[in-house]
N, C-alpha and C positions, 0 to 999 in steps of 0.2 A: 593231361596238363591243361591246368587253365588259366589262359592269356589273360594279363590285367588289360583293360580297353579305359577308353577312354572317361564315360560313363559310369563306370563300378571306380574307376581311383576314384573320379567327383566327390560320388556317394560316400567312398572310405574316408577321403579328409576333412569331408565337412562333419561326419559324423568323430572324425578325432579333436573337429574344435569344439564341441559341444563340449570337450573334455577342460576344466582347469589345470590337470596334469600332463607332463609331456607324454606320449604315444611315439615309440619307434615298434619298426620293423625292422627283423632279421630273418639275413635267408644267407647262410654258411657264415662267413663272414662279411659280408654286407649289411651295414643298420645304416638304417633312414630315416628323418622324420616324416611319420604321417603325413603331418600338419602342412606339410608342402609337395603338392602335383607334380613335380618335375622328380623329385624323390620318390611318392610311390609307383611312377613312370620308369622310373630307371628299375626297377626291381624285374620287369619283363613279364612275369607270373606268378600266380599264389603257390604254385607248389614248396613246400619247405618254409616255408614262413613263419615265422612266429611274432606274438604282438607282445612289447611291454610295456605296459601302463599300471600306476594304483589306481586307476580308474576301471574296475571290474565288471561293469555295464556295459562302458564303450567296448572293451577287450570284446566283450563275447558279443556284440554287433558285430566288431568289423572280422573274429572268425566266421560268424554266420556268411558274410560276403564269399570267402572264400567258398564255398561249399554251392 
């Protein structure tokens, strides 16, 4: 399992504002936007997660993070 920190959300949101399109996360029933710290804070970990964006750059960045 791996912990989101402090550090790697930074990293994920700034790189979902590069995005003109919205970016959520989902993790079972849980979505949240990217674009906001406290939301990808609440999510706890990358396990289960999924990104949707029509932004297909950013998407496969911020999978890379998970990994």
């Amino acid at each position: 399992m791996k912990y989101i920190h402090a550090g790697v959300a930074s990293e994920l949101v700034d790189l979902a504002h590069k995005s003109k399109h919205e970016v959520f996360l989902h993790r079972g029933r849980i979505t949240v936007d990217a674009k906001s710290i406290l939301g990808v804070m609440s999510l706890g970990f990358f396990d289960g997660v999924s990104v949707e964006t029509e932004d297909h750059e950013i998407a496969k960045a911020i999978r890379e993070l998970f990994e």
